[in-house]
PDB file with one MODEL, atoms N, CA, C and O in Angstrom:
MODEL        1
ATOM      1  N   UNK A   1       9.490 -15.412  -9.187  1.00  0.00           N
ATOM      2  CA  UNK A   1       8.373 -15.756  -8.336  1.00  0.00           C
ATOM      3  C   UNK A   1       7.839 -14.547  -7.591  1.00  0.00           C
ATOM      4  O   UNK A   1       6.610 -14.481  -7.572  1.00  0.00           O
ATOM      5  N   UNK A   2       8.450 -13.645  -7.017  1.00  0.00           N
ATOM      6  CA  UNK A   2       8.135 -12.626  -6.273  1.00  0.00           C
ATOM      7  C   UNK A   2       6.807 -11.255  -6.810  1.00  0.00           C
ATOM      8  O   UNK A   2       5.859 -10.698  -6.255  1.00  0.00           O
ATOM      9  N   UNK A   3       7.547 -11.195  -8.345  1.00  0.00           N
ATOM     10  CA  UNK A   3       6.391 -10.535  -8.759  1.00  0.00           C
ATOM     11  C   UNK A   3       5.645 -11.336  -9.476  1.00  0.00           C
ATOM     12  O   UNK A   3       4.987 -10.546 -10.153  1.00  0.00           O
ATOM     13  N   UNK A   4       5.309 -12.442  -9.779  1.00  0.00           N
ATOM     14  CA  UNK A   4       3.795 -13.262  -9.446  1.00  0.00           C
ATOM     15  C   UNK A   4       3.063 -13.294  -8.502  1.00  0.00           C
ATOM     16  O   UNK A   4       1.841 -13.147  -8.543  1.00  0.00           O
ATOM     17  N   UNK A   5       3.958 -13.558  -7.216  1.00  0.00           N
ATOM     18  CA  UNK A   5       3.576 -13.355  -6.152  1.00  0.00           C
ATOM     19  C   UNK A   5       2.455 -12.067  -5.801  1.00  0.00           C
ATOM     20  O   UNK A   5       1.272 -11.866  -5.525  1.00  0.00           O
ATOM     21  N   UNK A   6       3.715 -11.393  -6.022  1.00  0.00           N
ATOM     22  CA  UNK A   6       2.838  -9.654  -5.707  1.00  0.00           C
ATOM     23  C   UNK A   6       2.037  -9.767  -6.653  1.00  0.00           C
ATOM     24  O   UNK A   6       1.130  -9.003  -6.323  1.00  0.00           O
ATOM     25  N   UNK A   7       1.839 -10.090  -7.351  1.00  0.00           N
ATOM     26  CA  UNK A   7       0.598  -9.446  -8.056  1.00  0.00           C
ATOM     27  C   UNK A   7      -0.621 -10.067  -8.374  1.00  0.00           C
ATOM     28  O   UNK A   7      -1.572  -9.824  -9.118  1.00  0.00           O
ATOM     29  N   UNK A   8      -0.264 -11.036  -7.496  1.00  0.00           N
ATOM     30  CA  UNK A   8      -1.455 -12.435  -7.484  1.00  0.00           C
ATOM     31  C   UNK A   8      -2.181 -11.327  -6.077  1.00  0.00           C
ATOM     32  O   UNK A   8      -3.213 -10.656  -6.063  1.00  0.00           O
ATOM     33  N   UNK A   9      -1.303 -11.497  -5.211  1.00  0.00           N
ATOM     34  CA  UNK A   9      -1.839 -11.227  -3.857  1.00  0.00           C
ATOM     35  C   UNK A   9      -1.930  -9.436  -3.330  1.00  0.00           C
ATOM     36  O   UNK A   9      -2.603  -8.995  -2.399  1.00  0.00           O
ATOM     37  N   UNK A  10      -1.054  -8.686  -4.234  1.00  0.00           N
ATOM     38  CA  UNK A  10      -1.350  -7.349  -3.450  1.00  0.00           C
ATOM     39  C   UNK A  10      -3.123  -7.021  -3.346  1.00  0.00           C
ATOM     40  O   UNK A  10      -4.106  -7.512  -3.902  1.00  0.00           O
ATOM     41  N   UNK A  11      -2.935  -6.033  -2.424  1.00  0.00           N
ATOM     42  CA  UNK A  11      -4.751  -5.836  -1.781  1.00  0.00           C
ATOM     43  C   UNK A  11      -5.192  -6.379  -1.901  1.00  0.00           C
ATOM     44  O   UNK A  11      -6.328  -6.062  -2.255  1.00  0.00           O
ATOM     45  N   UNK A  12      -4.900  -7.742  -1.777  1.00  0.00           N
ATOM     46  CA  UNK A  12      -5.659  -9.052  -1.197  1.00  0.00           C
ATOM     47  C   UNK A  12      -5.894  -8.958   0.062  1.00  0.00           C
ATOM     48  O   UNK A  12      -5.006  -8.190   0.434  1.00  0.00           O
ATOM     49  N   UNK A  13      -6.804  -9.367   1.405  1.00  0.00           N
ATOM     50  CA  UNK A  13      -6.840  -9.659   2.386  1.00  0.00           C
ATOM     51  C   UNK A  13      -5.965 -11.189   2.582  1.00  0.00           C
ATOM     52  O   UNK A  13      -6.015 -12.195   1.874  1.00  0.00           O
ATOM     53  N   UNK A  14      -5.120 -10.900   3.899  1.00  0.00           N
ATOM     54  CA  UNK A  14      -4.292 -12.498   3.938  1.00  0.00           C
ATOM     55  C   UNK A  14      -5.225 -13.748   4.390  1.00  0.00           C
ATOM     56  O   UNK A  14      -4.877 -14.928   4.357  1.00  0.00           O
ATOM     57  N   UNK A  15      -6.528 -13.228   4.834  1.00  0.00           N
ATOM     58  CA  UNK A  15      -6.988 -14.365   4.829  1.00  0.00           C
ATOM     59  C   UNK A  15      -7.012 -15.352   3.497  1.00  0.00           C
ATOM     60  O   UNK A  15      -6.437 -16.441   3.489  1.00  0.00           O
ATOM     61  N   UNK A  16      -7.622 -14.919   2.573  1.00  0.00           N
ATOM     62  CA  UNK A  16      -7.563 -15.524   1.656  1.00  0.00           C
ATOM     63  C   UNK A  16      -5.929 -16.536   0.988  1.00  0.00           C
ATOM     64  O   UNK A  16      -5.874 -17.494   0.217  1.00  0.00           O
ATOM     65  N   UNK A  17      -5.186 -16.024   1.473  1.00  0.00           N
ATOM     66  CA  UNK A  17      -3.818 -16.580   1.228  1.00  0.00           C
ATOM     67  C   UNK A  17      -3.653 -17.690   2.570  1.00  0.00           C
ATOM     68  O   UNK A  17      -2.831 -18.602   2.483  1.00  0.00           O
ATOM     69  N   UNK A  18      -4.424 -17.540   3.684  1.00  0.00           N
ATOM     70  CA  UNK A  18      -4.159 -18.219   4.590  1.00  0.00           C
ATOM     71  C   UNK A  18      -5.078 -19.183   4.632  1.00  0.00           C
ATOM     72  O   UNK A  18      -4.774 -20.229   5.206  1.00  0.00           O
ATOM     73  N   UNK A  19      -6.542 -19.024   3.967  1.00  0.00           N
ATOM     74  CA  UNK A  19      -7.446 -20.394   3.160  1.00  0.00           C
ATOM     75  C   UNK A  19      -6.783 -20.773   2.118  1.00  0.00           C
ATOM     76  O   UNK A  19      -6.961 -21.991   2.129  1.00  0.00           O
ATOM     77  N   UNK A  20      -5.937 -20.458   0.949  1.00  0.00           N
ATOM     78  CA  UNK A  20      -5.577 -20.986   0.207  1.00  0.00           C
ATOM     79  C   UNK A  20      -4.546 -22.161   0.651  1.00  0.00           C
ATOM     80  O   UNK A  20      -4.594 -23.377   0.467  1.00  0.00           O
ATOM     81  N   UNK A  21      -3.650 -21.381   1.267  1.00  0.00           N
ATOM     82  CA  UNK A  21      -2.450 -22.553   1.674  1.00  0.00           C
ATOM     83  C   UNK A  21      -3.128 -23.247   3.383  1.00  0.00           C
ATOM     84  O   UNK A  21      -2.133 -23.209   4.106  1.00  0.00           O
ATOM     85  N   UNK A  22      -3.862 -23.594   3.903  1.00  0.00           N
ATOM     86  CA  UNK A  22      -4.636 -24.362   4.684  1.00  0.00           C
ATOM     87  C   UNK A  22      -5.464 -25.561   4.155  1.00  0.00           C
ATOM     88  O   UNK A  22      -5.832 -26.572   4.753  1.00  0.00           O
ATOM     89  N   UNK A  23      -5.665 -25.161   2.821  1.00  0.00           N
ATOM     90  CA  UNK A  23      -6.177 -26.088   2.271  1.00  0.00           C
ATOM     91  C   UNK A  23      -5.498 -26.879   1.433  1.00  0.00           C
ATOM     92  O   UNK A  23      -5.812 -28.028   1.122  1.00  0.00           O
ATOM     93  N   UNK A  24      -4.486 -26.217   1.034  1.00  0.00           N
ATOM     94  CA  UNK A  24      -3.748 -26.628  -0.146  1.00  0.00           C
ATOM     95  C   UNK A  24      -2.381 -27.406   0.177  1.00  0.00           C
ATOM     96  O   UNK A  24      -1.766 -28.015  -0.698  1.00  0.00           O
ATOM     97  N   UNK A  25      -1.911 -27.321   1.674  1.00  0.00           N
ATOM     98  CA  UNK A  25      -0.228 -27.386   2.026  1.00  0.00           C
ATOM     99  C   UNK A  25      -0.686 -28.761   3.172  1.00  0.00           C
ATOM    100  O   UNK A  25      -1.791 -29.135   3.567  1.00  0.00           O
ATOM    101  N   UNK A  26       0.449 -29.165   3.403  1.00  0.00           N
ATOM    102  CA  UNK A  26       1.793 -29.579   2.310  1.00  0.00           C
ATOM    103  C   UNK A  26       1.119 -30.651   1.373  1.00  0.00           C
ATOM    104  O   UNK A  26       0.182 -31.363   1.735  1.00  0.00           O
ATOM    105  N   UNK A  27       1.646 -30.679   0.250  1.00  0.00           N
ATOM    106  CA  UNK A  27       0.645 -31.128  -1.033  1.00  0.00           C
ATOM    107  C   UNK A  27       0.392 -33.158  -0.402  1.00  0.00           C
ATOM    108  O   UNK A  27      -0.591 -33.855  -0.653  1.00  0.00           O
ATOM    109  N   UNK A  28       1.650 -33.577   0.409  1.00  0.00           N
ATOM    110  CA  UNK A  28       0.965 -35.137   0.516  1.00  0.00           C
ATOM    111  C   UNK A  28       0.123 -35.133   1.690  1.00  0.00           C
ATOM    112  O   UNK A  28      -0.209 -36.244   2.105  1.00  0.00           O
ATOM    113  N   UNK A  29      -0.349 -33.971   2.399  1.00  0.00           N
ATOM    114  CA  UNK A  29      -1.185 -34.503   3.459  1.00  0.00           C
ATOM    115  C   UNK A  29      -1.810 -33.450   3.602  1.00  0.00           C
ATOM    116  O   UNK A  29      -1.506 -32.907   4.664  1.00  0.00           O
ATOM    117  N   UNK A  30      -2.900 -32.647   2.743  1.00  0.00           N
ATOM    118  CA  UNK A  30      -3.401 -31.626   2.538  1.00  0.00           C
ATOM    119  C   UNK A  30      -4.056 -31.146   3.502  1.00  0.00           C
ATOM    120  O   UNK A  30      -4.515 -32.175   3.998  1.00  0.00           O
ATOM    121  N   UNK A  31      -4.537 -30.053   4.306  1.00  0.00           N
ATOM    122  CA  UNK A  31      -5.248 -29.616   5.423  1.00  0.00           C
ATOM    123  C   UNK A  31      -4.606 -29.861   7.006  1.00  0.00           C
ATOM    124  O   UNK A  31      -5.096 -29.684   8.121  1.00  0.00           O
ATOM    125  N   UNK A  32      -3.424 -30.297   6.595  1.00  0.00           N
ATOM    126  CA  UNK A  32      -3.192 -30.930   7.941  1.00  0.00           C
ATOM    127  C   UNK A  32      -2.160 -29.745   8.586  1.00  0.00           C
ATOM    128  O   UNK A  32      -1.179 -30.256   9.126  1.00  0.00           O
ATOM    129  N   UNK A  33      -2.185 -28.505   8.626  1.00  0.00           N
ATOM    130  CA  UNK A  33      -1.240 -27.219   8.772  1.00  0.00           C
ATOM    131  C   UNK A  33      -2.495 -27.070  10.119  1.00  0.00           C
ATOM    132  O   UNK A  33      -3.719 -27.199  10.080  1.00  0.00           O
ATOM    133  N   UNK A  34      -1.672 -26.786  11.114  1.00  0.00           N
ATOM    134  CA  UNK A  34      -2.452 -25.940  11.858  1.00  0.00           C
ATOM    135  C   UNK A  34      -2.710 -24.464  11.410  1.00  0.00           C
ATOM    136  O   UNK A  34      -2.231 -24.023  10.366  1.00  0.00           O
ATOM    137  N   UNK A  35      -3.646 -23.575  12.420  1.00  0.00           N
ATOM    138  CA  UNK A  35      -3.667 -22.465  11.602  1.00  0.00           C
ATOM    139  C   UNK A  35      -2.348 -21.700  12.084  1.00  0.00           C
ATOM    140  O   UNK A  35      -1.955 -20.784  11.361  1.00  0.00           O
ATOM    141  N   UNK A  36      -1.527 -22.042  13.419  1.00  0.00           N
ATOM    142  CA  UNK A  36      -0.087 -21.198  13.580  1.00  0.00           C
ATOM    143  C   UNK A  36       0.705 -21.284  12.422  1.00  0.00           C
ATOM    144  O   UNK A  36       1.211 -20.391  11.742  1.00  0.00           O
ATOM    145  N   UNK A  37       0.737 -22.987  12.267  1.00  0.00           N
ATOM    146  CA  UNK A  37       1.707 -23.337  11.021  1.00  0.00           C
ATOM    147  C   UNK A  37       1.336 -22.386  10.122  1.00  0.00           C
ATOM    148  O   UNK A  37       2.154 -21.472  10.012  1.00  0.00           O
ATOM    149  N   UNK A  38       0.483 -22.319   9.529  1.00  0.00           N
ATOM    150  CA  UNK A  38      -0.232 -21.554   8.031  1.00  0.00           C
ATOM    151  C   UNK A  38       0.815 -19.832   8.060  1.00  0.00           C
ATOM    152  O   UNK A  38       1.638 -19.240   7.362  1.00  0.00           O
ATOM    153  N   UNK A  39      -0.068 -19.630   9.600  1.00  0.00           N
ATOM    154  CA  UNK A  39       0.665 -18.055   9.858  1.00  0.00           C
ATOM    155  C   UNK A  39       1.539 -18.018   9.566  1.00  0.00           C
ATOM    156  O   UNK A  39       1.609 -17.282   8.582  1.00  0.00           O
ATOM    157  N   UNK A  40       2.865 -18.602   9.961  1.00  0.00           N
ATOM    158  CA  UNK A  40       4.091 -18.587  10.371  1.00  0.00           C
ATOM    159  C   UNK A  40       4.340 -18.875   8.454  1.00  0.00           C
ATOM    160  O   UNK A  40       5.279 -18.495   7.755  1.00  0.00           O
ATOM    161  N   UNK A  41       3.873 -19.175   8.305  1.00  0.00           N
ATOM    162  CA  UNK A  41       4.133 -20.043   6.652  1.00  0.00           C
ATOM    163  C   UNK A  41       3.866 -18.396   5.833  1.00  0.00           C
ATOM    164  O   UNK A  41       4.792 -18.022   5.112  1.00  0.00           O
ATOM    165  N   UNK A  42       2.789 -17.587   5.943  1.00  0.00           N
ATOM    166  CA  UNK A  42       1.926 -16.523   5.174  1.00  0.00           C
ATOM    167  C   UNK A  42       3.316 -15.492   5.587  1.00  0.00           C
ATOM    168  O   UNK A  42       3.907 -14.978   4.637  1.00  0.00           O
ATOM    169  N   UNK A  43       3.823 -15.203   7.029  1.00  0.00           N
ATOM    170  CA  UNK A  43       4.861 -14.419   7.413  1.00  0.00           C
ATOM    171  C   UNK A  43       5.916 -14.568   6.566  1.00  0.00           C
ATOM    172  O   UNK A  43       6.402 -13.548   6.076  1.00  0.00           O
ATOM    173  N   UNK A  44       6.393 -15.698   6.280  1.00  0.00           N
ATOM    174  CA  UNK A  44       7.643 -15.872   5.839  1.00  0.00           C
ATOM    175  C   UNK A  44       7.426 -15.212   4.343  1.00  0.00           C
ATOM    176  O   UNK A  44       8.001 -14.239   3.856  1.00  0.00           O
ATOM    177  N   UNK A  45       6.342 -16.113   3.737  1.00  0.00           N
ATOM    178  CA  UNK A  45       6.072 -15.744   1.843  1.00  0.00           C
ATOM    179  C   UNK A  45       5.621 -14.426   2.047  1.00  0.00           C
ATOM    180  O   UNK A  45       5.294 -13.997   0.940  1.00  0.00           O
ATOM    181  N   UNK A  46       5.388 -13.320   3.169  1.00  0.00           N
ATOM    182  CA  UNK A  46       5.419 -12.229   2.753  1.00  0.00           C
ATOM    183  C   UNK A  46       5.981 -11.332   3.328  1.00  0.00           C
ATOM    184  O   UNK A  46       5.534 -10.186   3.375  1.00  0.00           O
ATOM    185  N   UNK A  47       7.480 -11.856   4.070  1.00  0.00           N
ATOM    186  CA  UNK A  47       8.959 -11.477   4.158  1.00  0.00           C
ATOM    187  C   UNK A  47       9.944 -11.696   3.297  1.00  0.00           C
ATOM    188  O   UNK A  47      10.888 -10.908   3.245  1.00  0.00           O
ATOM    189  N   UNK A  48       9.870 -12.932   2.390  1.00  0.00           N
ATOM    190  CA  UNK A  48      10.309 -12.973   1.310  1.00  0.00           C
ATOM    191  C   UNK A  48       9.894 -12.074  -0.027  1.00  0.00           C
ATOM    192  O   UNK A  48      10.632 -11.785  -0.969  1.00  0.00           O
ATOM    193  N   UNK A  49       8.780 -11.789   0.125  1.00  0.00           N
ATOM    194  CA  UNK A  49       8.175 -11.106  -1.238  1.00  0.00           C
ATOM    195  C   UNK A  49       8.164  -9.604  -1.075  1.00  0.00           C
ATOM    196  O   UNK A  49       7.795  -8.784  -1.915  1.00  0.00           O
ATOM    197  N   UNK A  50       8.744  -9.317   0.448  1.00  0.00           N
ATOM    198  CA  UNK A  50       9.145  -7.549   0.258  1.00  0.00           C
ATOM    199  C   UNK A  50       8.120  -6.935   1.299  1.00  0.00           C
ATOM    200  O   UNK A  50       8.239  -5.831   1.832  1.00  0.00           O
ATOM    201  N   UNK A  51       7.041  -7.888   1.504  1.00  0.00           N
ATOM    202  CA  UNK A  51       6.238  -6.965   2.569  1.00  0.00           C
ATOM    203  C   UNK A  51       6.769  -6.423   3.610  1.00  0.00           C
ATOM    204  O   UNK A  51       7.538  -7.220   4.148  1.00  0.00           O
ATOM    205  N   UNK A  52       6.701  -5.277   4.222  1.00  0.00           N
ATOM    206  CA  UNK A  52       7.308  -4.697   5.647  1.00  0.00           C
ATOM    207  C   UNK A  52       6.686  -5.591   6.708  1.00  0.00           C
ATOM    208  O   UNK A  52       5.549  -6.038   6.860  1.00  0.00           O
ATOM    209  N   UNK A  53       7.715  -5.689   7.325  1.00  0.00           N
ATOM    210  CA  UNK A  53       7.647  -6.328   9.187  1.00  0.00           C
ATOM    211  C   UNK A  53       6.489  -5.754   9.432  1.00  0.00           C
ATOM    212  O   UNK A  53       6.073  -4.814   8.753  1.00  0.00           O
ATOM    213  N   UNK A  54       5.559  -6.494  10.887  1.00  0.00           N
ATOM    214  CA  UNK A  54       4.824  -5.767  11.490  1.00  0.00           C
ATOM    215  C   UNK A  54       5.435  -5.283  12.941  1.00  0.00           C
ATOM    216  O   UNK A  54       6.662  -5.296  13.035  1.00  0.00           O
ATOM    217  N   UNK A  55       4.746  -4.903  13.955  1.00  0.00           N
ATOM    218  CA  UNK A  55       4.653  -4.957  15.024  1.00  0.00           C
ATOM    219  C   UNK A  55       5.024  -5.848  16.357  1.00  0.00           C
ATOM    220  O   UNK A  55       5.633  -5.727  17.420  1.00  0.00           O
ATOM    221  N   UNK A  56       4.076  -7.067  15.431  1.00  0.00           N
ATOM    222  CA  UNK A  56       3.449  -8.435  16.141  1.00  0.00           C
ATOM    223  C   UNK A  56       4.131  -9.316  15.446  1.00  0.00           C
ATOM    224  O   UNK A  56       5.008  -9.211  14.588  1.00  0.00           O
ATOM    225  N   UNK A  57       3.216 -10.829  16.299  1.00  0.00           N
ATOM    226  CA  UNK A  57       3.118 -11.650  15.325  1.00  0.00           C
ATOM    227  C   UNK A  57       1.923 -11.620  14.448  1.00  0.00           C
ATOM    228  O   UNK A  57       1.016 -10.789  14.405  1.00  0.00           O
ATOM    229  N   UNK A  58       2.019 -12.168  14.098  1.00  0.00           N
ATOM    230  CA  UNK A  58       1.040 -12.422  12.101  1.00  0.00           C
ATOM    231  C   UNK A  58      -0.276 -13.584  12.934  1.00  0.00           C
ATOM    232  O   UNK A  58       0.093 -14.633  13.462  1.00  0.00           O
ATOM    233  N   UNK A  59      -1.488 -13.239  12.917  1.00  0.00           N
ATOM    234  CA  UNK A  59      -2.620 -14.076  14.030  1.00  0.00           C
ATOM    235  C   UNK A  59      -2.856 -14.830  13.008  1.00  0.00           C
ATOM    236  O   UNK A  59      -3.051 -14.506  11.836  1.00  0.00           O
ATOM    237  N   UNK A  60      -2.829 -16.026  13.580  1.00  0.00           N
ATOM    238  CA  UNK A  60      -3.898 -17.015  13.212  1.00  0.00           C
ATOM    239  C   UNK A  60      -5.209 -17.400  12.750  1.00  0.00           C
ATOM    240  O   UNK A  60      -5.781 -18.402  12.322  1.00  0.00           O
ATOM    241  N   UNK A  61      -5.500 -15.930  13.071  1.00  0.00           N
ATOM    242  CA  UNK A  61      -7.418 -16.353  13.168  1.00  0.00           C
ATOM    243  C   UNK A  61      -7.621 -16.063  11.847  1.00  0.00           C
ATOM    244  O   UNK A  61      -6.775 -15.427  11.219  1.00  0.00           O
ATOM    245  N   UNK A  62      -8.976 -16.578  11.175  1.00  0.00           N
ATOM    246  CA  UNK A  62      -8.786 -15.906   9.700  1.00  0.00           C
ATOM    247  C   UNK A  62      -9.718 -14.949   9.862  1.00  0.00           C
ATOM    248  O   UNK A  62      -9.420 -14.081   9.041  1.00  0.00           O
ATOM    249  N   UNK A  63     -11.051 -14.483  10.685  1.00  0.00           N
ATOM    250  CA  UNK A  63     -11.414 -13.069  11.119  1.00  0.00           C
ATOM    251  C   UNK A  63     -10.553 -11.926  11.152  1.00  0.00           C
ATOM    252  O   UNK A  63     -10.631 -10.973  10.376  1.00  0.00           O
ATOM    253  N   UNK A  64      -9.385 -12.116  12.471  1.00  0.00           N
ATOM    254  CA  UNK A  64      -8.292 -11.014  12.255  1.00  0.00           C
ATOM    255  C   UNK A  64      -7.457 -10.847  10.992  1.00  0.00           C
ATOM    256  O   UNK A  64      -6.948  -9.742  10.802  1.00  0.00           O
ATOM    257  N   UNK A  65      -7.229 -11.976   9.969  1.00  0.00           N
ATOM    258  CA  UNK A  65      -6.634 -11.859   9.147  1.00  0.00           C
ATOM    259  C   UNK A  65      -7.292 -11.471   7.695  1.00  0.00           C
ATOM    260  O   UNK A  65      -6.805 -11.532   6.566  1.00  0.00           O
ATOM    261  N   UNK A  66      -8.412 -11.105   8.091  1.00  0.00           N
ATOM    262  CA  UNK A  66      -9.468 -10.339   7.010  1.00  0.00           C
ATOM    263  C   UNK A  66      -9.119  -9.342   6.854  1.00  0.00           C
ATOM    264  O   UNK A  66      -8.621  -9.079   5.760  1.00  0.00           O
ATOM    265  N   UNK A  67      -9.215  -8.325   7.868  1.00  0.00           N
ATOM    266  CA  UNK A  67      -9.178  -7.277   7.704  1.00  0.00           C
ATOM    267  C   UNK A  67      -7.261  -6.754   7.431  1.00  0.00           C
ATOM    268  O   UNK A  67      -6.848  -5.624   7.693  1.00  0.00           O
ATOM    269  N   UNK A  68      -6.623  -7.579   7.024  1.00  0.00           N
ATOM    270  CA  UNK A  68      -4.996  -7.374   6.721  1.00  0.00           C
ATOM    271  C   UNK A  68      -4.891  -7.665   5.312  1.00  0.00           C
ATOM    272  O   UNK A  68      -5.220  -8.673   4.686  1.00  0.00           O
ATOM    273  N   UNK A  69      -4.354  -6.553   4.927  1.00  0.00           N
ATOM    274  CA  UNK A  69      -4.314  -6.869   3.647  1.00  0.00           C
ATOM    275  C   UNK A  69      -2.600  -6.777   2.525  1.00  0.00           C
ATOM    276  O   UNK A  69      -2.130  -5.640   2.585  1.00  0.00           O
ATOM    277  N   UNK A  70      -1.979  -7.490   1.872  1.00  0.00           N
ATOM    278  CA  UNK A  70      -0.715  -7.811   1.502  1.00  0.00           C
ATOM    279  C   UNK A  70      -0.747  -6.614   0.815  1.00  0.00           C
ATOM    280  O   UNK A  70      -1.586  -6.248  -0.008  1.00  0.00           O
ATOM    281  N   UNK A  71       0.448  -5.903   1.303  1.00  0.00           N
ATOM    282  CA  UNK A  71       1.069  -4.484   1.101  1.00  0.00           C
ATOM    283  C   UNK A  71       2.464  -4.898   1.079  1.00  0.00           C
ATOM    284  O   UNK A  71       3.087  -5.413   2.007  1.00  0.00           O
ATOM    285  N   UNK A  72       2.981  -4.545  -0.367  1.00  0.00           N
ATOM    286  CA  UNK A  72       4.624  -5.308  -0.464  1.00  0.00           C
ATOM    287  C   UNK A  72       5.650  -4.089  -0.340  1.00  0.00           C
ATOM    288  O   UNK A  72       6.837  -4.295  -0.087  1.00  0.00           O
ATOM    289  N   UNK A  73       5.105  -2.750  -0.539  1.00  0.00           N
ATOM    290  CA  UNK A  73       5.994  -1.169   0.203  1.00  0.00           C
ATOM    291  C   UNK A  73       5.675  -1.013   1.418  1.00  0.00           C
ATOM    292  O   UNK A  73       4.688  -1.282   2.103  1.00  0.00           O
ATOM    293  N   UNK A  74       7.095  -0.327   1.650  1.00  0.00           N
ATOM    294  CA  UNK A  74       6.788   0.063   3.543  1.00  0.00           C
ATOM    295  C   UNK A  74       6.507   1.054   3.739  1.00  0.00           C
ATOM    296  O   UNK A  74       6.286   1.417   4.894  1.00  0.00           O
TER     297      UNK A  74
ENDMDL
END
């Protein structure tokens, strides 16, 4: 899964990963993720998939999360 992963999503902006699974999660009650949930959800699948830690936390907004883009080397 990991390198599907990566290679679906590297230099992707996370917004787009954070509209995908907002719309898409959890599959019986679709849309119903807040946007923290989503975050907290995008952090994990790209702590699992090798991306480096940040700083922060991982924002919510999908403006700020435009300009971030999935980088799986540190």
């Amino acid at each position: 899964m990991q390198d599907a992963f990566t290679r679906h999503w590297r230099g992707r902006p996370l917004q787009a990963l954070f509209d995908s699974l907002i719309r898409s999660m959890p599959a019986d009650d679709r849309g119903s993720l807040t946007p923290r949930m989503t975050a907290d959800m995008i952090a994990y699948l790209l702590r699992a998939n090798g991306a480096p830690a940040g700083d922060a936390q991982l924002p919510s907004d999908r403006e700020a999360l435009a300009a971030l883009l999935f980088d799986e080397k540190p």
